[in-house]
C-alpha positions as CSV (number, residue, x, y, z in Angstrom):
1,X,5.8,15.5,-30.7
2,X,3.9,14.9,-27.2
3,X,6.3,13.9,-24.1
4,X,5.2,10.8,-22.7
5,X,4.9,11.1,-18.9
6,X,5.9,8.0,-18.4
7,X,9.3,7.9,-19.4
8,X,12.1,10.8,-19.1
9,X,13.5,13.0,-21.8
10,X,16.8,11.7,-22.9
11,X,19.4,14.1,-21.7
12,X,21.7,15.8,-24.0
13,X,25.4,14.6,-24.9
14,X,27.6,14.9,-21.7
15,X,24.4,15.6,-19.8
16,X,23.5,13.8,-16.2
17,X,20.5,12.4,-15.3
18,X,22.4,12.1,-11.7
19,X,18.8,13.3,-9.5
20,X,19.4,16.5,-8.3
21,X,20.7,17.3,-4.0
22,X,18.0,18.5,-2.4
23,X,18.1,21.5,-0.4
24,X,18.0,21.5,3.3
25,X,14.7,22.2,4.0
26,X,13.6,19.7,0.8
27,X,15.0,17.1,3.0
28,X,13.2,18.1,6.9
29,X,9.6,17.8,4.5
30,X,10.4,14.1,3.0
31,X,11.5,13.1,6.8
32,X,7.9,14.1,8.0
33,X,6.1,12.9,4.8
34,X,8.2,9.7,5.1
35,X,7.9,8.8,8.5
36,X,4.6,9.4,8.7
37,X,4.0,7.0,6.0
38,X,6.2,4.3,7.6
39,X,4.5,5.1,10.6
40,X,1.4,3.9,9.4
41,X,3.2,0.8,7.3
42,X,4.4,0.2,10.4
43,X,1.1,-0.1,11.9
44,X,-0.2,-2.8,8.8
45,X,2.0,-5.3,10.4
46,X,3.3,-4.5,14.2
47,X,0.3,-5.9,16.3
48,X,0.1,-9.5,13.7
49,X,2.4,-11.4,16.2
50,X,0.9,-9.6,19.4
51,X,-3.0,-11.4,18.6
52,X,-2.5,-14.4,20.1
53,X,-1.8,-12.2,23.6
54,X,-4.0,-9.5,23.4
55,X,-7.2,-11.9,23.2
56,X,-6.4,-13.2,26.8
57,X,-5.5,-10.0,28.1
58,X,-8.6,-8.1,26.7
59,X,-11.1,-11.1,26.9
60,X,-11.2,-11.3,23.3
61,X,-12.2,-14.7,21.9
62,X,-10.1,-16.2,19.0
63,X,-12.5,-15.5,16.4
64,X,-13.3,-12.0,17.3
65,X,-9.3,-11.2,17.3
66,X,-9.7,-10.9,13.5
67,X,-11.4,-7.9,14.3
68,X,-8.3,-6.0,15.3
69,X,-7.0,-6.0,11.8
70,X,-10.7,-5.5,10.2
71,X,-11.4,-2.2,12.7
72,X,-8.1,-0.7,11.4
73,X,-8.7,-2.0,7.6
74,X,-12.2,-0.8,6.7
75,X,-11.7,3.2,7.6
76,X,-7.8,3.2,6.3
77,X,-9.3,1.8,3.2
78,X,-12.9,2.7,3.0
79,X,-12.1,6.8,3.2
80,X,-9.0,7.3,1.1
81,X,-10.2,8.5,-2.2
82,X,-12.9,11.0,0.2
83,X,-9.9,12.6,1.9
84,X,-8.0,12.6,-1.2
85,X,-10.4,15.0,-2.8
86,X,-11.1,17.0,1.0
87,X,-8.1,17.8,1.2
88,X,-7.4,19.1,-2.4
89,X,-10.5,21.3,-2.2
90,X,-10.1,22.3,1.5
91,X,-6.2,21.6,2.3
92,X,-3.7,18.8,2.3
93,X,-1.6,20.1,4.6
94,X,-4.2,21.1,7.5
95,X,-6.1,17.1,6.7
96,X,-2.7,15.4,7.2
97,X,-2.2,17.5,10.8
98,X,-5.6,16.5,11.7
99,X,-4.9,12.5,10.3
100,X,-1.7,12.6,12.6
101,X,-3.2,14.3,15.5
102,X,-6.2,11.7,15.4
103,X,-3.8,8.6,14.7
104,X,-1.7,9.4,18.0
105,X,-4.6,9.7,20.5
106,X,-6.2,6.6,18.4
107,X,-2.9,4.8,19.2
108,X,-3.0,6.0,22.8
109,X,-6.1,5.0,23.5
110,X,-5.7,1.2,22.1
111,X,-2.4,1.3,24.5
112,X,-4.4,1.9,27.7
113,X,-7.7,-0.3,26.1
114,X,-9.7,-2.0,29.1
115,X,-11.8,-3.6,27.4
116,X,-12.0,-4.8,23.9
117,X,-14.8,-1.9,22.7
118,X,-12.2,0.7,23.7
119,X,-9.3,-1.5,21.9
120,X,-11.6,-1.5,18.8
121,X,-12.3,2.0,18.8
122,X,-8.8,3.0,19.1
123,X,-8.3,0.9,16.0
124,X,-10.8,2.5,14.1
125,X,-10.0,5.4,14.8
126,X,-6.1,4.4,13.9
127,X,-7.5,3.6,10.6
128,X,-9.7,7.0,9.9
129,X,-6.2,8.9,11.2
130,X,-4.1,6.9,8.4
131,X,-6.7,7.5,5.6
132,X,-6.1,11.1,5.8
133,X,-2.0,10.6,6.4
134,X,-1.8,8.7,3.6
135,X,-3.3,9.9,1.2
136,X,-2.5,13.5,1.8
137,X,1.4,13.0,2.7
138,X,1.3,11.1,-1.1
139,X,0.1,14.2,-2.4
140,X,1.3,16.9,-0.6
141,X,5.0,14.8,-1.8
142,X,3.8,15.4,-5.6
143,X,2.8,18.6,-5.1
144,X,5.9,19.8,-3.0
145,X,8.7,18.0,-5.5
146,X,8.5,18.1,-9.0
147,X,7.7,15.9,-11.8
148,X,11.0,14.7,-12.4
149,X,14.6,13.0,-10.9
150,X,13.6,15.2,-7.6
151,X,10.0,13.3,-7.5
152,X,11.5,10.1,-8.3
153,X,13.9,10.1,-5.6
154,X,11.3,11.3,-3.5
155,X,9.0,8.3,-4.3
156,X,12.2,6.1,-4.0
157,X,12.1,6.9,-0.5
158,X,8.5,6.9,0.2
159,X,8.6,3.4,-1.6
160,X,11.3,2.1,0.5
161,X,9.9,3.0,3.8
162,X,7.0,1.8,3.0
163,X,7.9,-1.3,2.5
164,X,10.8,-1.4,5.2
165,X,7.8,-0.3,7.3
166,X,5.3,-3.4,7.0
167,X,8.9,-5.4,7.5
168,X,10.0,-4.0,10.4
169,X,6.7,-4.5,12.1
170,X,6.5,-7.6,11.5
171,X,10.3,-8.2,13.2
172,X,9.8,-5.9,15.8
173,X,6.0,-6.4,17.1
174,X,7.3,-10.3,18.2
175,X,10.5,-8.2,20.2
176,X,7.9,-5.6,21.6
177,X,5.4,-8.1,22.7
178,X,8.0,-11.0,24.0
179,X,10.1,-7.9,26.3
180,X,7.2,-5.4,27.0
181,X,3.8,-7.0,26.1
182,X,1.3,-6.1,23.7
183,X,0.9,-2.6,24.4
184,X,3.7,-1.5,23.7
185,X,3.2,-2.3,20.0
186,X,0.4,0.1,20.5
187,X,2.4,2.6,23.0
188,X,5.5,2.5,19.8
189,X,2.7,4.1,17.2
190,X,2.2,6.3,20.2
191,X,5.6,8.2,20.5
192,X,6.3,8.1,16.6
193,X,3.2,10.2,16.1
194,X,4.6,12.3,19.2
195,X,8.0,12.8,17.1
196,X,6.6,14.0,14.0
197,X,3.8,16.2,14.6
198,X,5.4,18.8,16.1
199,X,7.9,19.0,13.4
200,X,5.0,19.3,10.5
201,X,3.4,22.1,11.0
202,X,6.1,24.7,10.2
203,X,7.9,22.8,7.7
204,X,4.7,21.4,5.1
205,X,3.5,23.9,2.9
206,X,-0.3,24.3,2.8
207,X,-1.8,23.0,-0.9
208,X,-5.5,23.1,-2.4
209,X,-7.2,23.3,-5.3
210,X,-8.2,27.1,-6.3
211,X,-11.5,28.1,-5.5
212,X,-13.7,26.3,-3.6
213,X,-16.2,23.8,-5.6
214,X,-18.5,22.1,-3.7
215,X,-17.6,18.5,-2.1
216,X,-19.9,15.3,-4.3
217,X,-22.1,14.2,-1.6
218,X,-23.3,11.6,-3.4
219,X,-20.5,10.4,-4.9
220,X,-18.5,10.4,-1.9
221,X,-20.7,8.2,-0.2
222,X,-21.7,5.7,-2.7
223,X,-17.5,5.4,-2.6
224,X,-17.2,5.2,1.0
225,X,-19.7,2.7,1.3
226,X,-18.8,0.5,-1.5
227,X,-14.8,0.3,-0.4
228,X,-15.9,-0.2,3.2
229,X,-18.2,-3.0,1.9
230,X,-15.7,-5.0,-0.1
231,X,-12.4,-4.3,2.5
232,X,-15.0,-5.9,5.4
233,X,-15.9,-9.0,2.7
234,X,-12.6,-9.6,1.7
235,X,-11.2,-9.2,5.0
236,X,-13.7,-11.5,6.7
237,X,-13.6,-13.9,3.9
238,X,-9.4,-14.4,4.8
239,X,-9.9,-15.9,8.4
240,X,-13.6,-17.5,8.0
241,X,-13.8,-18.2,3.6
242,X,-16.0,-17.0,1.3
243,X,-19.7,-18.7,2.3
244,X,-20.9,-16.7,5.5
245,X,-23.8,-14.8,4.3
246,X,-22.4,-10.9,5.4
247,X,-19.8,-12.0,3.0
248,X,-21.5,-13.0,0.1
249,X,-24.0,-10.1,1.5
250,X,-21.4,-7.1,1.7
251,X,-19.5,-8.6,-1.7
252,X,-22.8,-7.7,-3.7
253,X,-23.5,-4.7,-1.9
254,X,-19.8,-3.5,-2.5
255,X,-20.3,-4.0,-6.4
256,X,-23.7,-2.4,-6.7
257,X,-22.3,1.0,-4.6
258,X,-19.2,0.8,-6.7
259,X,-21.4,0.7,-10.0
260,X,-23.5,3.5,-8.5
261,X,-20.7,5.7,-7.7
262,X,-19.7,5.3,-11.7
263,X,-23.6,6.7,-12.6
264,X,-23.5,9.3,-9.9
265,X,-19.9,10.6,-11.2
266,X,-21.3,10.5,-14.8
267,X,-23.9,12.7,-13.9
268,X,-22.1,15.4,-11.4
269,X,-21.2,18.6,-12.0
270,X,-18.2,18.3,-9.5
271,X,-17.4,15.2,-9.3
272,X,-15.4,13.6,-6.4
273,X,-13.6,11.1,-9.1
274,X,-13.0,12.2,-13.0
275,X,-14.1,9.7,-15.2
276,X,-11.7,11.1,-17.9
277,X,-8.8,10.7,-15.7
278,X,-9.9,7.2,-15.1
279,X,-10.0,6.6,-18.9
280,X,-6.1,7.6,-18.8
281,X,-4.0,4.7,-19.8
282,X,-1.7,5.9,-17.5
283,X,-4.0,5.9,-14.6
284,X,-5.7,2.9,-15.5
285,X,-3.2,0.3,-16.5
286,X,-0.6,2.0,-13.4
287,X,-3.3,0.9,-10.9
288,X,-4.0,-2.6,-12.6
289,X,-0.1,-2.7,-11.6
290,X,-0.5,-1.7,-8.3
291,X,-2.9,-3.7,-7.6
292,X,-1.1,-6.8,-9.2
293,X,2.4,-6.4,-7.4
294,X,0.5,-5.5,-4.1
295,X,-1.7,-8.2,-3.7
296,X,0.5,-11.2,-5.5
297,X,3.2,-10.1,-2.8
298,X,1.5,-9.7,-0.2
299,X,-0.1,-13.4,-0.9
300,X,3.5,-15.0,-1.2
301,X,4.5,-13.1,2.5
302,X,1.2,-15.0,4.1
303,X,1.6,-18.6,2.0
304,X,5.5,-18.2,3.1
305,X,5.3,-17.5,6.8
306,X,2.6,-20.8,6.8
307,X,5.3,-22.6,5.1
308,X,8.3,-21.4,7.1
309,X,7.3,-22.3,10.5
310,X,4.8,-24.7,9.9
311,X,6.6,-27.2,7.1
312,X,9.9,-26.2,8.0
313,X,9.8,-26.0,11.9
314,X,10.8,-22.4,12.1
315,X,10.7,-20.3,15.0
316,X,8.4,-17.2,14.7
317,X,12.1,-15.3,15.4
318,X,13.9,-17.3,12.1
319,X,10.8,-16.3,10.1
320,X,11.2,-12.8,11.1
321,X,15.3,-13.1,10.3
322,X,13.8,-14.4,6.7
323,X,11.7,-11.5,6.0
324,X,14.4,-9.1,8.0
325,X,16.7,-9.6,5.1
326,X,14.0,-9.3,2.4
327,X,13.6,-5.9,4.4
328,X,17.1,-5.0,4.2
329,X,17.4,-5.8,0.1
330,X,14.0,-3.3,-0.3
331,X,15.9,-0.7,1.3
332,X,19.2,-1.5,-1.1
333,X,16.5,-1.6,-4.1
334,X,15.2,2.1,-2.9
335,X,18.2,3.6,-3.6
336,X,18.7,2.3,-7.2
337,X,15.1,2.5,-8.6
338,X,14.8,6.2,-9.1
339,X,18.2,5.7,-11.1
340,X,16.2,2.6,-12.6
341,X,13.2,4.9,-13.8
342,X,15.3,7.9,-14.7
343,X,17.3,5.8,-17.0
344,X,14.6,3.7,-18.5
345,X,11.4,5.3,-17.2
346,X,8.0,4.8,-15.0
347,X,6.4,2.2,-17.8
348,X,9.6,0.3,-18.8
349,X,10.2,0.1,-15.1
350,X,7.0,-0.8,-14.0
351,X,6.4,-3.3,-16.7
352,X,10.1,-4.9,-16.2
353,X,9.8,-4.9,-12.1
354,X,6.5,-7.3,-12.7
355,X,8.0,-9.6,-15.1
356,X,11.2,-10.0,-12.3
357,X,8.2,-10.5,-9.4
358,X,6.6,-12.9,-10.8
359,X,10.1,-14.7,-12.8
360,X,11.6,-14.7,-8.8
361,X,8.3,-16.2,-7.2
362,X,8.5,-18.9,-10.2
363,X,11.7,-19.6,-8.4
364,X,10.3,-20.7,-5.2
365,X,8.3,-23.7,-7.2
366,X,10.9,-26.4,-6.1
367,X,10.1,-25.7,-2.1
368,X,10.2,-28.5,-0.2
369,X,10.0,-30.1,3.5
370,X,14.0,-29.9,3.3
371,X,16.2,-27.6,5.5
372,X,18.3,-26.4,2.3
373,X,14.6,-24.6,1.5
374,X,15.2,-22.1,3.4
375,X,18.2,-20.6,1.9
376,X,16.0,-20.8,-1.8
377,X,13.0,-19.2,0.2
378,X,14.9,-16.1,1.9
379,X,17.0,-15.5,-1.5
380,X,13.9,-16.1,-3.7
381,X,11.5,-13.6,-2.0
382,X,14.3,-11.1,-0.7
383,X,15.3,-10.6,-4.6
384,X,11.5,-10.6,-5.3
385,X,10.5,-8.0,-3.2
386,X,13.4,-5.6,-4.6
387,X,11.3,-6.1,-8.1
388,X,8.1,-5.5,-6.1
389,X,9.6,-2.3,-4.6
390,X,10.5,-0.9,-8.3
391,X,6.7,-1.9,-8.8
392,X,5.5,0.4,-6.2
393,X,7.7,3.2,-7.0
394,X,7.5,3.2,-10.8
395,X,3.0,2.7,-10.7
396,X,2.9,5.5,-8.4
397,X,4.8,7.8,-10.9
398,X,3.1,6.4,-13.6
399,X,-0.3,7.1,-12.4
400,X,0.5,10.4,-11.1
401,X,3.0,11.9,-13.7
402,X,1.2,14.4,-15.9
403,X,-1.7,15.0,-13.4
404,X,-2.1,18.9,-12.8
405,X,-1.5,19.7,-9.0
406,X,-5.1,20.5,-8.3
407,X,-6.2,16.7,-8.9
408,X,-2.7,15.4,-7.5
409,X,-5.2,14.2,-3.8
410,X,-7.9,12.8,-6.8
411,X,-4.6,10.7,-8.0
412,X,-2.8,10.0,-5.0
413,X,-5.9,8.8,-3.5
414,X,-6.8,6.2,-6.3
415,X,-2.9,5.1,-5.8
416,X,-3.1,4.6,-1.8
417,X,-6.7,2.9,-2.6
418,X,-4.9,0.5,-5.0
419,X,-2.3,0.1,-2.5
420,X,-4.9,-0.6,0.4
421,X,-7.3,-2.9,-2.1
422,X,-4.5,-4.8,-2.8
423,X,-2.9,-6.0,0.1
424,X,-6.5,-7.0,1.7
425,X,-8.0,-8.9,-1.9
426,X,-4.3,-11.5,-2.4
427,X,-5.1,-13.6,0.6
428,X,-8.2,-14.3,1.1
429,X,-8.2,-14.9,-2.8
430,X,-5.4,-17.0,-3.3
431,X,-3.7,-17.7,0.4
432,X,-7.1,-19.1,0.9
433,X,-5.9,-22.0,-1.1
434,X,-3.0,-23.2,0.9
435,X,-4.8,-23.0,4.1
436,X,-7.4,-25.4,3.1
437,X,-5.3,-27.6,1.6
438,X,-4.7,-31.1,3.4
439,X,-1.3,-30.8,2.3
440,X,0.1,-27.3,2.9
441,X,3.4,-27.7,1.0
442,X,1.0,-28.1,-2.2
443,X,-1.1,-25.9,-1.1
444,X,1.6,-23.3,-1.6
445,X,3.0,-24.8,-4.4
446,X,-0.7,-24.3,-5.9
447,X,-0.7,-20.7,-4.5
448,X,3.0,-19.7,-6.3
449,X,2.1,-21.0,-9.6
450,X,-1.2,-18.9,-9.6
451,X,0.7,-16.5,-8.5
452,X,3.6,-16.7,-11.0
453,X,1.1,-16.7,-13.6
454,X,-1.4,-13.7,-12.4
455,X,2.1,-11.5,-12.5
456,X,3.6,-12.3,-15.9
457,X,0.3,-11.8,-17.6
458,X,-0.5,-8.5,-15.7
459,X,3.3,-7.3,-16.7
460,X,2.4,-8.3,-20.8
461,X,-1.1,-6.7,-20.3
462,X,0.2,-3.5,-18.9
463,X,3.1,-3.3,-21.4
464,X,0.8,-3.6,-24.7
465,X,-1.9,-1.2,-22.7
466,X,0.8,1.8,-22.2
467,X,2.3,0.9,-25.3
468,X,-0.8,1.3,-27.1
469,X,-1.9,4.4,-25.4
470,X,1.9,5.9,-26.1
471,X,1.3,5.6,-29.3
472,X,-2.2,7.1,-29.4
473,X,-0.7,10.2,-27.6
474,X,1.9,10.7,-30.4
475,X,-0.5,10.0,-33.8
476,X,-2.3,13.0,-32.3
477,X,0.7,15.2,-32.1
């Protein structure tokens, strides 16, 4: 009978499925992979608080501040699944040196910005640097550990940092810009990228596809354009709605490129994306679940911080303290969920971790103007987002697990891209809802029961889709 990747062999009697130390030198390659990821996570979040100062200081008008987050979003986004498959045909390792160098001199030059086309341009430029980190540290992870307790742990931590990372920022870019200013939000990405470049380069082991195939021209840029397309709708679309015209306009224009990239990929020799692998159940229904947890979360983080200070009077510091704890529980939950999967495995997990996300957001239904809400909020959402972090951990291994090495980028690079897609498409879908509202507090309410709803279906349509597929894989066998 067939192994199903998504789940772990049962060990024999008086067996462990304890992971596995890793060696010394195992551990010196997850810190670089792993803080270069949280790096970036880190960067998602850092400057949010800092807006309202840099527009002043830069001569930036309110609605062109939304254009700090856009000019980092489209290139992260846009070029992930292109420098997933560069650097499996031409080198992970040597892309991700060249994504770090690039995001430290980005990050220098939006410290030292004069003028808002130099602050923009260093974001950009941010954003190309952490296309190429993240999706070839995701990949160069699965190719240096593997498949197995030593990946799981390995993704644990990824996972955890991750997360912690878009947390931290959050806490930390209000102390940076209240002591220091905003540029030192900018000046922090700075001296991380500082720390761990020099370290990379003699610890990473270089990793490529054999042979040399030639890069889909055509496909990558139907791909390129069509992500960019959508990230700049959707992204637009959360600070002025849905109805400007280069919204609906670059909407459309997304889809078309998109359904031209699946034509041009029929047809290629080389293609940049495998249809096959997309018609994986694994790969398909993992990403559905990525995108899910990813974007539901992400929408209960915005409609809550509204809620916090707005309804209940908190300071930008409280909310911070709020989502500081929620940080600290992800972290607690990284250490348990490779255990989780190991036990029960990538599906189980995955399929479990959505039903608790969206059981735990059902929770927060009873919100109201009172102070005792905050105590329901912080325990609601911190216990949530230890479900979302098994999410992360257990659709990344699920999409991944079973994939040979030499299309590990192809994979890691549709799993960033989910990642990325997701955390831009929840708000302006959904929070979009509570800030037009002419009463926020039902606003939200509105917001959480879509929500609720969107997760527990996603977690019964994933479960019967793997299910189904596990048992295709074994009538074959």
């Amino acid at each position: 009978m067939a192994i199903d990747t998504t789940t772990r062999p049962t060990a024999p009697a008086g067996a462990s499925l304890d992971t596995p130390r890793l060696s010394t030198r195992d551990k010196l390659v997850l810190f670089v992979l792993c803080a270069a990821q949280f790096m970036v996570a880190l960067d998602f979040s850092v400057l949010n608080v800092a807006l309202p100062r840099l527009g002043p200081d830069l001569g930036m008008s309110r609605s062109a501040l939304q254009w700090a987050v856009t000019a980092f979003a489209l290139p992260s986004g846009g070029f992930l699944l292109l420098f997933g498959r560069v650097g499996d045909l031409y080198g992970r390792r040597r892309l991700f040196l060249a994504g770090l160098g690039l995001f430290g001199a980005a990050s220098l030059l939006a410290t030292l910005a004069w003028d808002p086309a130099s602050f923009l341009a260093g974001r950009a430029l941010q954003g190309l640097g952490a296309a190429a980190i993240v999706t070839t540290g995701m990949s160069l992870l699965t190719t240096t550990f593997p498949e197995g307790p030593a990946r799981d742990r390995a993704l644990g931590i990824s996972g955890t940092l991750l997360s912690l990372g878009f947390t931290v920022g959050m806490v930390t870019g209000g102390v940076l810009t209240d002591a220091l200013g905003w540029r030192s939000t900018m000046a922090l990405l700075t001296v991380f990228a500082l720390i761990v470049l020099p370290l990379a380069p003699g610890l990473l082991p270089e990793s490529r596809t054999q042979g040399r195939p030639r890069l889909d021209v055509p496909g990558a840029a139907t791909v390129t354009a069509g992500l960019l397309s959508l990230i700049y709708a959707l992204s637009t679309a959360a600070d002025h709605g849905f109805g400007r015209a280069d919204v609906v306009t670059a909407l459309i224009a997304g889809v078309l490129l998109l359904i031209a990239f699946t034509v041009v990929e029929a047809r290629a020799t080389a293609p940049l994306v495998s249809l096959p692998m997309l018609r994986r159940r694994t790969v398909a229904w993992g990403n559905v679940g990525g995108l899910v947890t990813f974007s539901m979360m992400s929408t209960v983080v915005f409609v809550l911080t509204l809620y916090l200070q707005e309804v209940l009077r908190l300071s930008a510091f409280e909310t911070g303290l709020v989502f500081g704890f929620q940080g600290v529980l992800s972290a607690v939950a990284g250490t348990f969920a490779p255990k989780v999967i190991g036990r029960f495995g990538a599906r189980r997990t995955l399929v479990g971790s959505l039903a608790g996300q969206g059981a735990l957001v059902a929770a927060l239904l009873p919100l109201s103007a009172d102070s005792w809400s905050v105590w329901l909020a912080t325990a609601a959402v911190s216990l949530a987002s230890m479900c979302h972090l098994g999410a992360i951990i257990s659709y990344g291994l699920t999409v991944t697990s079973g994939v040979p090495d030499d299309e590990q980028g192809l994979a890691t690079g549709l799993v960033t891209s989910t990642q990325q897609v997701g955390i831009t498409v929840g708000i302006p879908l959904l929070g979009v809802l509570a800030t037009t509202s002419d009463d926020l507090l039902q606003g939200v309410h509105t917001v959480l029961a879509l929500d609720t709803v969107i997760v527990l279906a996603a977690a019964v349509l994933i479960g019967v889709g793997l299910r189904r597929g596990e048992r295709r894989g074994q009538s074959r066998t």
